[in-house]
C-alpha positions as CSV (number, residue, x, y, z in Angstrom):
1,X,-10.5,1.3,-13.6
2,X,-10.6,5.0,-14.5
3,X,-12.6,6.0,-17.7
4,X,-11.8,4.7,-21.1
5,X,-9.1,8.1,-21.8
6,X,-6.0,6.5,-22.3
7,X,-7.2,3.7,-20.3
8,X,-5.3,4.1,-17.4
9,X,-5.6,2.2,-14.0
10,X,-5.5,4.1,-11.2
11,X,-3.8,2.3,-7.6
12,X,-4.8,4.1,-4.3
13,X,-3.9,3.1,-1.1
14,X,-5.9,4.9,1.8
15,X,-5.8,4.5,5.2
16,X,-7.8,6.5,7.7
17,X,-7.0,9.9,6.0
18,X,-3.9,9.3,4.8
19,X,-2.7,8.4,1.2
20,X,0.2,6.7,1.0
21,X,0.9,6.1,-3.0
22,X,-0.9,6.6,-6.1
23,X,-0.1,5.5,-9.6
24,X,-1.2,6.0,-12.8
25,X,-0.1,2.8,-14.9
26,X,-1.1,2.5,-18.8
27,X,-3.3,-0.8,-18.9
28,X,-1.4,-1.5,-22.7
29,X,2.1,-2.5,-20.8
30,X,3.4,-5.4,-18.9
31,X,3.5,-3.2,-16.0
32,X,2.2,-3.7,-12.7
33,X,1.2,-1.7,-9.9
34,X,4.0,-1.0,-7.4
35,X,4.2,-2.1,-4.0
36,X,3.3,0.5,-1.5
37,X,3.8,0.4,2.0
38,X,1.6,0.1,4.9
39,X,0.4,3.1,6.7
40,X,0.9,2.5,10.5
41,X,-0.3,6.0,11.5
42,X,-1.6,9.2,10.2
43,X,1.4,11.4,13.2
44,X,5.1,10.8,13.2
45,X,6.5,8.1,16.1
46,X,8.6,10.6,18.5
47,X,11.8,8.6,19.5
48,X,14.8,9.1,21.2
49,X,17.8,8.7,18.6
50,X,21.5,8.6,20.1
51,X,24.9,9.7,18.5
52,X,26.8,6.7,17.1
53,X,24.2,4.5,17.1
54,X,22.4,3.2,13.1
55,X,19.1,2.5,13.7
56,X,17.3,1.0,10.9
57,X,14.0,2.7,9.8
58,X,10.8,0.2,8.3
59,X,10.0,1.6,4.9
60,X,7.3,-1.1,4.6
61,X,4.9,-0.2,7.3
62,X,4.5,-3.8,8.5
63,X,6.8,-3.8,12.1
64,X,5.6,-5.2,15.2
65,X,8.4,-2.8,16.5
66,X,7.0,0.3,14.6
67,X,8.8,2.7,13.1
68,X,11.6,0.4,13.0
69,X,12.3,-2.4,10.9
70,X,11.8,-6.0,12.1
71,X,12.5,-7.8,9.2
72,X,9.1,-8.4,8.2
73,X,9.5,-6.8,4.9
74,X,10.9,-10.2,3.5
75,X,9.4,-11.2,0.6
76,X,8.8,-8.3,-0.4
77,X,10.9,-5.3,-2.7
78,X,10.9,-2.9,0.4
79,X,14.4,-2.4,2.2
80,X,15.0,-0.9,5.5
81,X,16.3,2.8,5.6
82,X,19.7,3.7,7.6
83,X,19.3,6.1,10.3
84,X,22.4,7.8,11.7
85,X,21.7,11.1,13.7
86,X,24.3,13.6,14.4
87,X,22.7,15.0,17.7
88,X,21.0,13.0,20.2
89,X,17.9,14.3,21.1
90,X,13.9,13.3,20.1
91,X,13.1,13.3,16.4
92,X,9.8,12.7,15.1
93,X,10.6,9.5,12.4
94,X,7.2,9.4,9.8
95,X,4.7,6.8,10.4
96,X,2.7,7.4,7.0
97,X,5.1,6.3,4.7
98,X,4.8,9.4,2.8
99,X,7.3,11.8,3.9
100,X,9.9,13.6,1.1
101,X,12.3,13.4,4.4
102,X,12.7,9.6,4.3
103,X,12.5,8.2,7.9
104,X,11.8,11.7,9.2
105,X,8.5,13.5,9.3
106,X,7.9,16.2,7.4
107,X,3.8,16.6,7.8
108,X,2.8,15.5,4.8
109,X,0.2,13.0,6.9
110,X,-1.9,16.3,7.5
């Protein structure tokens, strides 16, 4: 609970230095916090990607097979991301969960 000024409710989630959503909800609606993903690591997972493959990126941070999805996000409102590359080469895919870029880092872990 954050001070009595509009009475807001502040969610945080924080792992090691990371922040990976925060969320200013007014406490007079039927709104709740949103789900936020688990942080897996503060550094991007470098990976080799191929042409013509779809790999399928885990937007809720919960993976055994990190940073893609193993289907443990069931149950939950969090849907994998669809990864198609156009070169084959190593690209850095985010491991924060924070990243403007989607599955790709972009450094905002820093």
């Amino acid at each position: 609970y954050m001070g009595s000024a509009p009475d807001l409710l502040l969610f945080t989630c924080l792992s090691l230095t990371c922040i990976a959503a925060s969320v200013l909800i007014p406490s007079n609606t039927n709104m709740s916090a949103p789900e936020v993903a688990t942080i897996s690591k503060c550094a991007p997972y470098p990976v080799e990607l191929e042409v013509g493959k779809t790999y399928y990126y885990c937007k809720c941070g919960k993976t055994k097979n990190q940073p893609f999805c193993d289907g443990s996000h069931k149950g939950t409102s969090f849907k994998p991301e669809k990864v198609e590359v156009n070169e084959s080469k190593t690209y850095y895919m985010c491991g924060c969960r924070c990243s403007a870029k989607g599955a790709f880092c972009d450094g905002t872990h820093k």
